[in-house]
C-alpha positions in Angstrom: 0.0 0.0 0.0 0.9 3.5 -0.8 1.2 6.0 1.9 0.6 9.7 0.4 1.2 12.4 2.7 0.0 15.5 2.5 2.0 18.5 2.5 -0.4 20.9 4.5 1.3 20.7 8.0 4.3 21.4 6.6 5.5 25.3 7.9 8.4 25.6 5.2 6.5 27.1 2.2 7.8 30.3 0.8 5.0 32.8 0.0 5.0 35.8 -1.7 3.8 38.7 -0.2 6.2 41.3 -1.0 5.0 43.6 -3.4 8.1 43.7 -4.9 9.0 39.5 -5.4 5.4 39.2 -6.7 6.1 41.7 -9.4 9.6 40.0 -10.2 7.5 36.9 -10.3 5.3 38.6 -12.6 7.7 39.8 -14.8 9.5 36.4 -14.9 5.7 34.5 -16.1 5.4 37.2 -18.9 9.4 36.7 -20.3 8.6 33.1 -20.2 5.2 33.9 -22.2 6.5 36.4 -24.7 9.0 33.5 -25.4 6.7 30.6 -25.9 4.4 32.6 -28.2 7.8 33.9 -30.0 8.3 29.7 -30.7 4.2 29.4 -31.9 2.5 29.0 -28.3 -0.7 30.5 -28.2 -2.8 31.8 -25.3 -6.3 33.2 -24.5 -7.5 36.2 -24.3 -4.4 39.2 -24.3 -1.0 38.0 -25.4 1.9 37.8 -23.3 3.4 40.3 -26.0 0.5 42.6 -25.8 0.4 43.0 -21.8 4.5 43.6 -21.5 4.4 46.0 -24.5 1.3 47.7 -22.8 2.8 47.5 -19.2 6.2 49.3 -20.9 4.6 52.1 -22.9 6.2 50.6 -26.0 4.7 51.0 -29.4 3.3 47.9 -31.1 5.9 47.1 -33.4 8.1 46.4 -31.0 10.4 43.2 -31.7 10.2 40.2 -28.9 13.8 39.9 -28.8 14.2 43.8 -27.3 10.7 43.2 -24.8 13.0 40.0 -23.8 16.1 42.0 -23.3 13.6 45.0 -21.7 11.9 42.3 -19.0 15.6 40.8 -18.0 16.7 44.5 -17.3 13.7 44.8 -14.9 14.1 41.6 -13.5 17.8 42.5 -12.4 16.2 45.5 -10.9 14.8 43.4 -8.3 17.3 41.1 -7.9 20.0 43.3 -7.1 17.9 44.9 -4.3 
């Protein structure tokens, strides 16, 4: 027999309630977007694309590769503080 246990008494979860780590978190689920959709994936509603070049003020010609290179800058940001 299989024992599961479950993981609900367990104290050592990290959660995010900084303001700051959940908009690095944020950032870090739309780079991994605008990359998927960049390789074909598709996605309901607004594109990744859409919401980062909206979020940025950038204009909508805007190549992937430089929203890429613009969310990694802002995810440093964070990281170094």
């Amino acid at each position: 027999m299989i024992q599961l246990e479950l993981p609900l008494n367990k104290p050592n979860y990290n959660v995010l309630n900084d303001k700051d780590k959940i908009l690095q978190y944020r950032l870090i689920v739309l780079r991994a977007g605008v990359k998927l959709e960049a390789l074909g994936g598709k996605k309901r509603g607004t594109s990744c694309t859409a919401e980062v070049k909206q979020m940025l003020g950038l204009p909508r010609n805007t190549p992937r590769a430089e929203l890429i290179q613009a969310l990694d800058a802002l995810i440093n940001t964070y990281q170094t503080n």
